[in-house]
C-alpha positions in Angstrom: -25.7 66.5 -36.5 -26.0 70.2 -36.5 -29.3 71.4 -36.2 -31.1 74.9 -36.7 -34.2 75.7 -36.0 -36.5 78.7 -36.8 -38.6 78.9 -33.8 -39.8 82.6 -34.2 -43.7 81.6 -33.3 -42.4 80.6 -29.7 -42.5 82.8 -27.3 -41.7 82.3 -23.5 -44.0 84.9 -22.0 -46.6 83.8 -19.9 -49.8 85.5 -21.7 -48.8 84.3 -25.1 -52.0 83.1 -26.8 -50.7 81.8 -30.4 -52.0 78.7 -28.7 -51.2 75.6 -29.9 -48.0 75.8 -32.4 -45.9 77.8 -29.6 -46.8 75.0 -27.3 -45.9 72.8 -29.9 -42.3 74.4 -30.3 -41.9 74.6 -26.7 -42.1 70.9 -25.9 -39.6 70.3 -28.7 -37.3 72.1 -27.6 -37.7 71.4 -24.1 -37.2 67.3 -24.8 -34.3 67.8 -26.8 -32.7 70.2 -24.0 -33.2 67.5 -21.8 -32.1 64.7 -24.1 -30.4 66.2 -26.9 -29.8 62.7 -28.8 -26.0 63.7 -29.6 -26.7 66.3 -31.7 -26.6 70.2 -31.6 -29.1 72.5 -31.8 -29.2 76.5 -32.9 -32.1 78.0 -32.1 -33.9 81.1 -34.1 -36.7 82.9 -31.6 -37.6 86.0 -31.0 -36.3 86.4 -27.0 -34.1 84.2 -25.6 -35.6 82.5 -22.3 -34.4 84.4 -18.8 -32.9 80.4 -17.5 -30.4 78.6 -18.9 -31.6 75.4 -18.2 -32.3 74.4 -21.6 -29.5 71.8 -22.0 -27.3 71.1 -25.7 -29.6 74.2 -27.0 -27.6 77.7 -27.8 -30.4 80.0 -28.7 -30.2 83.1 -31.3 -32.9 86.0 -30.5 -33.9 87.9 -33.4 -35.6 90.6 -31.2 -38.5 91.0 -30.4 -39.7 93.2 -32.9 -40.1 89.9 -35.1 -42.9 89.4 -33.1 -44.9 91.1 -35.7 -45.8 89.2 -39.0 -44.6 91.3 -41.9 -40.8 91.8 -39.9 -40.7 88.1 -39.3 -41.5 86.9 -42.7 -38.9 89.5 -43.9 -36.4 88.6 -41.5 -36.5 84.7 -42.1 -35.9 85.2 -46.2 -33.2 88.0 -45.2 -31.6 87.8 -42.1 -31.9 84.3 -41.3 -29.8 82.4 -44.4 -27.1 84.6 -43.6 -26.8 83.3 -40.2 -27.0 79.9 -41.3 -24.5 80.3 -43.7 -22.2 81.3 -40.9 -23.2 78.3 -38.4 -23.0 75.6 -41.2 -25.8 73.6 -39.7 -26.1 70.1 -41.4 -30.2 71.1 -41.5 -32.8 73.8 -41.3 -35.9 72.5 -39.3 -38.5 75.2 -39.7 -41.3 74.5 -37.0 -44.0 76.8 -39.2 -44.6 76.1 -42.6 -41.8 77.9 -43.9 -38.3 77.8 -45.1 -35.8 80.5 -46.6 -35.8 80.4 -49.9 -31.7 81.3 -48.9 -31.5 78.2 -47.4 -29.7 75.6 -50.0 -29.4 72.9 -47.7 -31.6 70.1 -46.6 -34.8 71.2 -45.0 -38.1 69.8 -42.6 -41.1 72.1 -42.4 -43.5 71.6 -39.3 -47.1 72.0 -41.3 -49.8 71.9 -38.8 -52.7 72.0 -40.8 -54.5 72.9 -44.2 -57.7 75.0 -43.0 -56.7 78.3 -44.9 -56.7 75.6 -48.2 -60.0 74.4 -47.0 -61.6 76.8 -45.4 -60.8 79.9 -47.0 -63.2 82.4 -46.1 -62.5 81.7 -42.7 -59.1 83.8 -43.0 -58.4 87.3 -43.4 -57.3 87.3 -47.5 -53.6 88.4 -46.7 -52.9 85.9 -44.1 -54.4 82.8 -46.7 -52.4 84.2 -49.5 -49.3 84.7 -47.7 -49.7 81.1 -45.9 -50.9 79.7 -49.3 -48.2 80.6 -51.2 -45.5 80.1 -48.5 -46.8 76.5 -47.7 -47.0 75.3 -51.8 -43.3 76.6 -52.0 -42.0 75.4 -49.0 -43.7 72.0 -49.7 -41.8 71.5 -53.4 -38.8 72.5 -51.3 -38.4 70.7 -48.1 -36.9 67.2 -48.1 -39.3 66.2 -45.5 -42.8 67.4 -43.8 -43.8 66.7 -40.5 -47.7 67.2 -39.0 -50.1 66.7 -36.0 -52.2 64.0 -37.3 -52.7 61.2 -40.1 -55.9 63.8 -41.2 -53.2 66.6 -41.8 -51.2 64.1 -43.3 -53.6 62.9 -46.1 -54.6 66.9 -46.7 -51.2 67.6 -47.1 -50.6 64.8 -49.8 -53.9 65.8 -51.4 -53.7 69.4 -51.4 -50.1 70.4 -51.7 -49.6 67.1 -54.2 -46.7 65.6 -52.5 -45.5 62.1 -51.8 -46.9 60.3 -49.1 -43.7 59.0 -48.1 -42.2 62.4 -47.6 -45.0 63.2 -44.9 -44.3 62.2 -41.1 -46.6 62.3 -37.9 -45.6 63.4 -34.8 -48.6 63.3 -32.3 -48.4 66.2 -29.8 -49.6 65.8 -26.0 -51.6 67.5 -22.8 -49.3 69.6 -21.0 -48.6 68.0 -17.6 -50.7 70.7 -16.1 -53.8 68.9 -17.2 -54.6 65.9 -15.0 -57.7 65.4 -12.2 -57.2 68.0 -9.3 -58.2 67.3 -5.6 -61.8 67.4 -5.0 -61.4 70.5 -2.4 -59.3 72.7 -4.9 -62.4 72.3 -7.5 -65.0 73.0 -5.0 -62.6 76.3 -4.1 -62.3 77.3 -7.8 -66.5 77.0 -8.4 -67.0 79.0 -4.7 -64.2 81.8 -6.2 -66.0 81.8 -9.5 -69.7 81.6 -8.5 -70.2 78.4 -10.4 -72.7 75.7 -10.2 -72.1 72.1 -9.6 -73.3 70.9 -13.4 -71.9 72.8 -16.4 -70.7 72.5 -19.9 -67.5 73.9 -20.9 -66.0 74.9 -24.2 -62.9 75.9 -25.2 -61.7 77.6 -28.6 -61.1 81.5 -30.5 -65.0 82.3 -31.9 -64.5 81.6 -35.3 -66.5 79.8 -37.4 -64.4 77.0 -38.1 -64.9 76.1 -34.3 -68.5 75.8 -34.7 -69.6 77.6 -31.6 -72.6 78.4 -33.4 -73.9 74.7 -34.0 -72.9 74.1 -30.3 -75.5 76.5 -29.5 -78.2 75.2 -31.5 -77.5 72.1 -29.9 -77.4 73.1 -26.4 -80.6 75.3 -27.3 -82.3 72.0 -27.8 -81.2 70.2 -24.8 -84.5 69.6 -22.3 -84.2 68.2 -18.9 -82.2 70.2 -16.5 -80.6 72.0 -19.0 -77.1 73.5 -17.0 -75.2 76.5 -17.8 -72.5 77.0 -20.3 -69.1 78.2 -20.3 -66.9 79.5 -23.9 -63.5 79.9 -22.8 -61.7 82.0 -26.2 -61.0 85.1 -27.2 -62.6 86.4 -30.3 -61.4 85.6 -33.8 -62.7 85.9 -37.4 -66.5 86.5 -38.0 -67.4 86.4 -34.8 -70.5 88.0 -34.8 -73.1 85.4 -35.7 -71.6 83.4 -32.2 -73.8 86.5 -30.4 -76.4 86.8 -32.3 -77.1 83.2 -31.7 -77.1 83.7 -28.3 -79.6 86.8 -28.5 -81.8 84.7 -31.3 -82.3 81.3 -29.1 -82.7 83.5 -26.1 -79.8 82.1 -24.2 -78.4 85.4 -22.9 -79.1 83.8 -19.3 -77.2 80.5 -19.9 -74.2 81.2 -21.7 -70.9 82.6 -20.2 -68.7 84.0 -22.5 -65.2 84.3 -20.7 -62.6 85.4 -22.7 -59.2 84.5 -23.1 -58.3 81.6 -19.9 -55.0 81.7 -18.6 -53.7 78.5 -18.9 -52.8 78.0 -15.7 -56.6 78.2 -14.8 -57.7 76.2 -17.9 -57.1 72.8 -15.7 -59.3 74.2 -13.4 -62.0 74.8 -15.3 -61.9 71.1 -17.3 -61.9 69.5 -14.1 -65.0 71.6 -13.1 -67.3 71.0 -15.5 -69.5 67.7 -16.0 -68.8 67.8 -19.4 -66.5 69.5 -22.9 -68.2 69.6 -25.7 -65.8 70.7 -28.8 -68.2 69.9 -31.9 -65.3 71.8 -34.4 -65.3 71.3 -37.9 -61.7 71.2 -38.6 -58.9 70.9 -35.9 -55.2 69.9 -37.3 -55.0 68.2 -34.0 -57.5 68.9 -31.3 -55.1 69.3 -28.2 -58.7 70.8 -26.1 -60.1 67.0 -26.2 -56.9 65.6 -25.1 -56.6 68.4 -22.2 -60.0 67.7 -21.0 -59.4 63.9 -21.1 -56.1 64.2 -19.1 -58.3 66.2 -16.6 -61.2 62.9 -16.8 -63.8 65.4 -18.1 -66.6 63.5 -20.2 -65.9 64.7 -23.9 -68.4 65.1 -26.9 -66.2 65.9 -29.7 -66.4 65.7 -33.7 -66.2 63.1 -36.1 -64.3 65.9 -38.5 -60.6 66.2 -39.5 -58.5 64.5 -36.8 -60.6 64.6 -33.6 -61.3 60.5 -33.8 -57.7 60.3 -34.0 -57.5 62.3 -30.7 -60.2 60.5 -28.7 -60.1 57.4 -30.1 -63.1 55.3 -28.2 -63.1 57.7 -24.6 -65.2 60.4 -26.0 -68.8 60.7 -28.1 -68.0 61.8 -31.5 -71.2 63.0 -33.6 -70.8 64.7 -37.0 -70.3 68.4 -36.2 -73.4 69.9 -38.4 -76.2 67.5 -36.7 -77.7 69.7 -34.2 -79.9 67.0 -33.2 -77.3 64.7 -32.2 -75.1 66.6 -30.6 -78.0 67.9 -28.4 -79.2 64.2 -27.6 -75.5 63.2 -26.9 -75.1 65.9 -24.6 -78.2 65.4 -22.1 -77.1 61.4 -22.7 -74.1 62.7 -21.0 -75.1 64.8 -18.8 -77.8 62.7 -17.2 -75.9 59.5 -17.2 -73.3 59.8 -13.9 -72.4 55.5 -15.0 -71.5 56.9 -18.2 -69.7 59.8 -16.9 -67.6 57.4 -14.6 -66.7 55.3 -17.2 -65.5 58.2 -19.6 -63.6 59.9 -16.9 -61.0 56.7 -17.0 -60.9 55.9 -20.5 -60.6 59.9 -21.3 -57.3 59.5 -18.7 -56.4 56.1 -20.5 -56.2 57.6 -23.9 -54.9 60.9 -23.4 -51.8 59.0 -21.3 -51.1 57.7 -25.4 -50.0 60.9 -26.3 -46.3 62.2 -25.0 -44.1 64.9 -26.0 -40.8 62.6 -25.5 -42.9 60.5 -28.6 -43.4 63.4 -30.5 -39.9 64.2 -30.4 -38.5 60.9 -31.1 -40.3 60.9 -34.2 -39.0 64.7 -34.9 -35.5 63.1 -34.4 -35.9 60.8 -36.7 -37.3 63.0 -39.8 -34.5 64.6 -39.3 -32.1 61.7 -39.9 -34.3 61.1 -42.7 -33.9 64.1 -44.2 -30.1 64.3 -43.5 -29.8 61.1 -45.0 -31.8 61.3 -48.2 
């Protein structure tokens, strides 16, 4: 087969932060350079990569001016079926919720999650109208869907009212990056950084739907020994109430706030800290719990969305609204080194489960699907 694919959320520069999705993308297309299965691939992104080792996969740059959201939604219905009426590809695989409505032929659509259906007032009102609108359309029109998660999956078949047969899971996976460092690098990184040797780390944008604020609640009520946190995210949508939490439980003194992490250093600080604590209230996948498990950080983590899915029986879940819980799971944790032990393997154990050769086995085969029905 010949296969196009609308990558125009990936980007190859080092300080990209669209986080999650572009990783996504990059594996993808990584795997099938490597192994490209016998088929083709024409790639759509916005710069081409400086290297040409990418394998069986020609790419297309758009420029990077489509780097901006109103010239990339206007180039893909525009600009991008008139280049695929010139390739002739046998399919259109577009890794971000949308497809031209130009495109006639068969189509799979990459849908990561649903949180602008169900949380809407955590988006800015253009962005959920636009991505409403776009996902409902491009749901009706695709011939197959793939997702993160079998929690994606079901909101996908709930809210967009289409056939659970029509809805694949591809599982993504911690970067190779994330895996336990040598015990001399860590100490280095805590000397470099002025850091203690017990601390809790979080990781995600400060945004409601993270639930920073119920983490600090928690942590607020946490008694014996109580050690320093660390937020590692740069700030999002309404993030306000996230400081005057801070200023409100009197925790100016104990909690770091440090921005946007490389993630080259984000291994580092995993394999730091004595414990993650990610307490989110809607993740389409949750690829922070299965980082800091490849690292064999002790995890508390959510019941919500997809999270159990992520850490199966390595981390604590606790429902993400009970304070109380999460605050006695945490010291349980913290002052536990047995316990900590015992997650440290089973966190490696289960995030080994996860591989990006898997997920894009199963993208393989959605596309046969798709080709074929």
């Amino acid at each position: 087969m010949r296969i196009a694919l609308n990558a125009q959320l990936l980007s190859f520069a080092e300080t990209y932060r669209s986080g999650g999705i572009s990783r996504v993308i990059y594996h993808l297309l990584a795997e099938l350079g490597r192994d490209p299965r016998g088929h083709t691939f024409d790639v759509f992104v916005p710069t081409a990569p400086a290297t040409n080792g990418w394998g069986g996969l020609t790419f297309h740059p758009s420029g990077g001016h489509t780097m901006r959201p109103a010239i990339r939604i206007v180039w893909e219905q525009t600009i991008l079926p008139r280049e695929l009426a010139r390739l002739g590809p046998d399919l259109l695989h577009g890794t971000a919720y949308a497809l031209p409505v130009g495109w006639p032929g068969p189509g799979v659509v990459t849908m990561y999650d649903l949180s602008f259906l169900r949380f809407p007032n955590a988006f800015k009102p253009a962005n959920r109208i636009y991505l409403t609108a776009t996902t409902r359309a491009t749901a009706r029109r695709a011939r197959r869907i793939l997702t993160i998660s079998e929690h994606a999956r079901r909101d996908i078949v709930r809210f967009l009212s289409v056939p659970e047969q029509r809805v694949d899971v591809a599982y993504p996976a911690a970067e190779v990056r994330y895996h336990r460092l040598p015990a001399e690098q860590v100490r280095a990184f805590r000397v470099a950084h002025d850091l203690p040797e017990v601390f809790v780390f979080a990781v995600g944008t400060l945004e409601p739907r993270k639930n920073l604020v119920g983490l600090l609640h928690a942590y607020a009520r946490v008694r014996a020994k109580r050690p320093p946190l660390y937020v590692a995210g740069g700030v999002g949508w309404r993030f306000s109430p996230i400081f005057d939490t801070v200023r409100q439980l009197h925790l100016t003194d104990d909690v770091h706030f440090l921005g946007f992490v490389p993630e080259d250093e984000l291994p580092l600080w995993y394999n730091a800290a004595r414990l993650f604590a990610f307490p989110s209230l809607y993740e389409g996948f949750g690829l922070p719990v299965l980082e800091a498990m490849a690292c064999g950080t002790p995890v508390v983590t959510s019941t919500a969305a997809s999270l159990p899915e992520v850490a199966g029986k390595a981390a604590v879940l606790v429902p993400p609204q009970d304070t109380d819980r999460l605050a006695h799971e945490m010291e349980r944790v913290l002052g536990d080194p047995q316990l900590q032990t015992e997650m440290r393997a089973a966190g490696r154990i289960q995030a080994s489960r996860f591989s990006w050769r898997a997920m894009t086995d199963q993208t393989v085969t959605t596309y046969s699907r798709a080709v074929g029905g």
